[in-house]
C-alpha positions in Angstrom: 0.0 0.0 0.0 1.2 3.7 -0.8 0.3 6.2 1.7 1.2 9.6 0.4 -1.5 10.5 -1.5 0.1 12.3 -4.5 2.7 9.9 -5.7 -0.4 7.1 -5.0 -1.9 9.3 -7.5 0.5 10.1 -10.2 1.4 6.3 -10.2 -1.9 5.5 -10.4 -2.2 7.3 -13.2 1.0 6.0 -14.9 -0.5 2.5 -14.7 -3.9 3.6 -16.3 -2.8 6.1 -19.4 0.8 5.0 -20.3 4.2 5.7 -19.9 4.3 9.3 -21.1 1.1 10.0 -18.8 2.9 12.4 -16.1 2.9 16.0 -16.8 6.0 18.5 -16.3 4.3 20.0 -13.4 3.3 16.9 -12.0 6.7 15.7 -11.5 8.2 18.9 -10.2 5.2 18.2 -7.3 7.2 14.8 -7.0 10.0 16.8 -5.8 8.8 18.8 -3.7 7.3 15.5 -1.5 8.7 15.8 2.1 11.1 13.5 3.2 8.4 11.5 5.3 7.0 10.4 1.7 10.5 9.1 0.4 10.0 5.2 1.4 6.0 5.6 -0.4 8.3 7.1 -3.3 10.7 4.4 -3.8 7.8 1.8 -3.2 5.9 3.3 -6.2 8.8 3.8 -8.7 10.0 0.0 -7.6 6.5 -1.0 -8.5 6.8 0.9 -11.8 9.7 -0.4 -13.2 8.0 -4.0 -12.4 5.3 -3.0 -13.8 6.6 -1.6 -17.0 9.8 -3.6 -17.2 11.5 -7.5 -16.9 13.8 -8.6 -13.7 17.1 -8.8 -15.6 19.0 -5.8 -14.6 21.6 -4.3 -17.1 25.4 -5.0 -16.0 27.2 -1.8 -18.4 31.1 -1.9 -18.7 33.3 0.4 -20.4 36.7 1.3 -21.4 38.6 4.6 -21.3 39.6 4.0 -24.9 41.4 7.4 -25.9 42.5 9.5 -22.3 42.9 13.3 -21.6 43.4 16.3 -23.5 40.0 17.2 -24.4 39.5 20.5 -25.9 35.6 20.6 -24.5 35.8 22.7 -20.7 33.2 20.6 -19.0 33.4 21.5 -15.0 33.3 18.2 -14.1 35.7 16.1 -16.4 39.1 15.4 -15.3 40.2 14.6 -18.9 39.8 18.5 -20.0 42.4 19.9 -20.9 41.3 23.1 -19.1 42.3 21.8 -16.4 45.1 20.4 -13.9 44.8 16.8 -13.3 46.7 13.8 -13.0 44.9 12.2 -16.2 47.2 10.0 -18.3 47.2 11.2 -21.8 46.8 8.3 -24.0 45.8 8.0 -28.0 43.9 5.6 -28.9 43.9 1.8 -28.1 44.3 -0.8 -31.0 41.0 -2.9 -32.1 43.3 -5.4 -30.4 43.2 -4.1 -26.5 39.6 -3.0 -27.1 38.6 -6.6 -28.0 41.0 -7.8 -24.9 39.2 -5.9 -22.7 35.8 -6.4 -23.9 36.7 -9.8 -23.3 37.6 -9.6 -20.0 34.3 -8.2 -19.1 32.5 -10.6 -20.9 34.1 -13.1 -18.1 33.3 -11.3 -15.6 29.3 -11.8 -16.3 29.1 -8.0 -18.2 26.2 -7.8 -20.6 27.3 -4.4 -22.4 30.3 -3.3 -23.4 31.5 0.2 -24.0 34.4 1.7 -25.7 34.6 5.3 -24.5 36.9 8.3 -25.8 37.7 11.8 -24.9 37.6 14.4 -26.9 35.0 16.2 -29.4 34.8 13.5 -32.0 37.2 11.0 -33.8 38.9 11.0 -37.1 37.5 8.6 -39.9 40.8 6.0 -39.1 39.8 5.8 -35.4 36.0 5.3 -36.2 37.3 2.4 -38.3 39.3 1.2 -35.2 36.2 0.9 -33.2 34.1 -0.7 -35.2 36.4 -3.6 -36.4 36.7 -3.9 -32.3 32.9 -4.0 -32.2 32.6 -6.3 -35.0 34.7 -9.0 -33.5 33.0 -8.2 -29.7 29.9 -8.8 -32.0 30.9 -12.4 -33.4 32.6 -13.6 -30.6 30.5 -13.4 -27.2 26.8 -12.0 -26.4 27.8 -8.4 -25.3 25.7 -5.4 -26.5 28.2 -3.4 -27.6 28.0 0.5 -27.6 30.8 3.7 -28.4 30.9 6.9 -26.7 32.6 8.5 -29.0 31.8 12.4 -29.1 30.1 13.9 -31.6 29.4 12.0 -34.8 28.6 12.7 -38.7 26.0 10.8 -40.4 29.3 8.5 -42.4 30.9 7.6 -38.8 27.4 6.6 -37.5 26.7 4.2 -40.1 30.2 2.9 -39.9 29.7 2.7 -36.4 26.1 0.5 -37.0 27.5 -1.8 -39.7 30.2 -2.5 -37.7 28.3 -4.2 -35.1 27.3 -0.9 -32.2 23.9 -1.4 -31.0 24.0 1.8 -28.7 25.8 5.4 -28.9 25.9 6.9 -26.0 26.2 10.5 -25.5 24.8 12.1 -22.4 23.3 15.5 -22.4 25.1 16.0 -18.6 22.5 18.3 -17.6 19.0 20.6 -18.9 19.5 23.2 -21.3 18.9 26.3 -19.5 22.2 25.0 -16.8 24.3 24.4 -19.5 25.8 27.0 -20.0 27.3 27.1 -16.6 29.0 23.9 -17.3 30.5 23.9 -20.5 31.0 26.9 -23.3 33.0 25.1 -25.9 30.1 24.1 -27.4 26.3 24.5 -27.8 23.4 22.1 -26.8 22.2 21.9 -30.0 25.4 20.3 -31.2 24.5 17.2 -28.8 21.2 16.9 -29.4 22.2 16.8 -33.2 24.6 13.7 -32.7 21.7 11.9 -31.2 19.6 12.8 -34.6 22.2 11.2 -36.4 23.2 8.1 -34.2 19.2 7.5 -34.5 18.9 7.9 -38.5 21.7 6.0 -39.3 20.0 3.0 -36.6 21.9 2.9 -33.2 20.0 2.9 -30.0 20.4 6.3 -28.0 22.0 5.9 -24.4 21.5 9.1 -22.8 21.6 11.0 -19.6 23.4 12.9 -17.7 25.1 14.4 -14.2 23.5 15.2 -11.1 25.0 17.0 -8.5 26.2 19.1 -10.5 24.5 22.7 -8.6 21.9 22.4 -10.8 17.9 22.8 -9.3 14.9 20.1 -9.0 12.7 21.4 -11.9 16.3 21.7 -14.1 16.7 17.7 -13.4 13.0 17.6 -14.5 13.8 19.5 -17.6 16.1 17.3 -18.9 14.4 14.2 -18.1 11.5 15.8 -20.3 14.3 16.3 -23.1 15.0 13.0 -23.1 11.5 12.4 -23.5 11.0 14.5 -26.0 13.8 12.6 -28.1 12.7 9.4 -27.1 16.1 7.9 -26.2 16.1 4.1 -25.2 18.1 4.0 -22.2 19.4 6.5 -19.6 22.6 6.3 -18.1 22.3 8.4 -14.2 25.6 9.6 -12.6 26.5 11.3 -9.5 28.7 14.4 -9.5 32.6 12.9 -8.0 34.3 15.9 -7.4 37.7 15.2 -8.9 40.4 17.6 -7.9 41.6 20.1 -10.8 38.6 20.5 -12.2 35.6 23.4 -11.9 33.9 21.3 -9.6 36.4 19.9 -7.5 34.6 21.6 -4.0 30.8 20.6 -5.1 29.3 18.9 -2.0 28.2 15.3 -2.6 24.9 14.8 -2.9 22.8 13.0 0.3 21.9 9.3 -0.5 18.8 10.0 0.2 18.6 12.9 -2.8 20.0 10.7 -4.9 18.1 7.6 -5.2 15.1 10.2 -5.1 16.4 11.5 -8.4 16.6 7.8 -9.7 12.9 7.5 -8.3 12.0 10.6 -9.9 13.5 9.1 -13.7 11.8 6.4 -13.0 8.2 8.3 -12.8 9.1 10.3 -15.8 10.4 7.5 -18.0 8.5 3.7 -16.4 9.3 1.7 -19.6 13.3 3.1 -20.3 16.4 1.3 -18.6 17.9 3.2 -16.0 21.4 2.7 -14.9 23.3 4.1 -12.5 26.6 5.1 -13.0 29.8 7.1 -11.9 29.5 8.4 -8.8 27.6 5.3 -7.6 30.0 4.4 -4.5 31.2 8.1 -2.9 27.4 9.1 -3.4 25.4 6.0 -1.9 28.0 4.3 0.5 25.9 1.9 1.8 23.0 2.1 0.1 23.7 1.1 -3.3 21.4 -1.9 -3.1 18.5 0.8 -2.7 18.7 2.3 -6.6 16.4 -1.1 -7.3 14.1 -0.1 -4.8 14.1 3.7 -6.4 13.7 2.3 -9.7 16.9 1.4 -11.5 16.9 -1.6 -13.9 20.9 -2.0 -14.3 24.5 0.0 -13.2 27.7 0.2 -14.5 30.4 -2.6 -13.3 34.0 -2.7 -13.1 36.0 0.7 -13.3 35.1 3.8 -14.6 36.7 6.2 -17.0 39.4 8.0 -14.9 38.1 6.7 -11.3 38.1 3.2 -10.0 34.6 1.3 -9.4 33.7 -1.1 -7.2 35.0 -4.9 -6.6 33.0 -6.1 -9.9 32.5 -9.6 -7.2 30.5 -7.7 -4.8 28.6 -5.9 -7.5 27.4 -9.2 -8.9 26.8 -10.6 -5.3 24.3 -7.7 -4.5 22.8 -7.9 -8.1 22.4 -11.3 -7.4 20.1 -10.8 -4.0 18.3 -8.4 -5.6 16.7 -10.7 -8.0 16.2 -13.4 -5.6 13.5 -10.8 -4.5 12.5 -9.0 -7.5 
């Protein structure tokens, strides 16, 4: 039974008209619940993603392909080169270590597989890298394998597609009117155009973005309706790490409590779309990453991260594991 009587409601009303059935203003009244209602929040969004959604939760991986010296200025990324870090520069890895790794993972009970770069987008020789490592990840074990690659053009996308990528990824970071307080080096539009063309040319959009990050409730609102709005088909949900060199190297954490209410809040907005957490995960939760189920997630990164190490990928799979005995 759910107690508080609007997310009862708005629940209610997800099950009856639909997964696009909550109104923008009807999720900012989610956020503004008191913290009494947070356990008849979680209950509702874990009923949701039952509801809307099978048991088998997501296990992402990915690879720091191509390390540092970004020109982009994003406040959060240790791998700008705007900033002072202790980032290894590295070019790209050959189709060879890619495949390695992807292998590895596959081992270790991953079901997707990421190769990730820095930077604003690759050259035509490095797209070709990546997708004769996707093509062989592709024949060779059942990974879903997807590229974070930075901005595309329509001939890298369908390189990208032929080659074996089922999802580009490409987060958003944060709504439109906050991003400007984040990164200048380039506009919006320019994202939301890469996801245009990863969709025409046939990939699967993985998209999402940063919270944490000083922006407000109704701005994490906003973007969730972007992604609406574009219709992507999963959405990746990270927690601000403040890494030192960078902008945002003395942003406050947020509470575990505010974050698995953003997760719970995703999961309102978008019932039928994957959500998986991501970086951030341990410094944020602590011990309460077992809880993003309850709020709503359907899968999380495993293994490392891009510049920051994740948790033992064991223990992941353990708690994974005792979830779905209950699911």
């Amino acid at each position: 039974m759910i107690l508080d009587s609007t997310v009862n409601t708005l629940a209610q009303k997800i099950f009856d008209e639909g997964p696009n059935a909550l109104s923008f203003e009807e999720a900012c009244a989610l956020t503004k619940l008191p913290a009494q209602s947070t356990p008849d929040l979680f209950l509702a969004a874990c009923k949701i993603r039952q509801h809307y959604q099978n048991d088998n939760i997501v296990r992402c991986s990915i690879l720091n392909a191509k390390s540092g010296a970004c020109a982009e200025n994003c406040a959060f990324c240790s791998q700008s080169a705007h900033h002072r870090t202790d980032v290894v520069k590295r070019p790209l890895l050959s189709a060879e270590d890619m495949v390695s790794e992807g292998l590895r993972m596959d081992s270790a009970g991953a079901t997707r597989f990421s190769m990730v770069t820095s930077g604003t987008k690759l050259n035509e020789a490095e797209i070709e890298t990546v997708a004769q490592a996707a093509s062989t990840l592709t024949k060779s074990t059942p990974l879903t394998v997807c590229a974070s690659l930075g901005q595309l053009t329509a001939s890298s996308a369908e390189r990208l597609k032929t080659g074996g990528v089922t999802f580009y990824h490409h987060n958003l970071e944060t709504a439109r009117s906050y991003f400007p307080q984040i990164c200048t080096t380039h506009d919006y539009e320019e994202d939301i155009e890469t996801l245009r063309i990863a969709r025409k040319a046939g990939l699967r959009l993985c998209c999402g973005g940063i919270f944490g990050l000083g922006e407000s409730w109704e701005q994490r609102v906003e973007m969730a309706f972007t992604l609406r709005e574009l219709d992507v088909d999963g959405i990746p949900i990270n927690f601000l790490n403040p890494l030192p060199g960078t902008r945002m190297e003395n942003q406050p954490l947020l509470s575990p409590m505010e974050a698995l209410r953003v997760v719970a809040l995703y999961r309102f907005i978008h019932p039928a779309r994957p959500l998986l957490i991501c970086g951030g995960r341990e410094i944020t939760l602590r011990d309460f990453q077992s809880w993003v189920f309850l709020a709503g997630a359907s899968g999380m990164i495993v293994g490392n991260y891009l510049t920051t190490q994740g948790r033992d990928i064991g223990m992941d799979q353990d708690m994974i594991a005792t979830v779905q005995e209950f699911s």
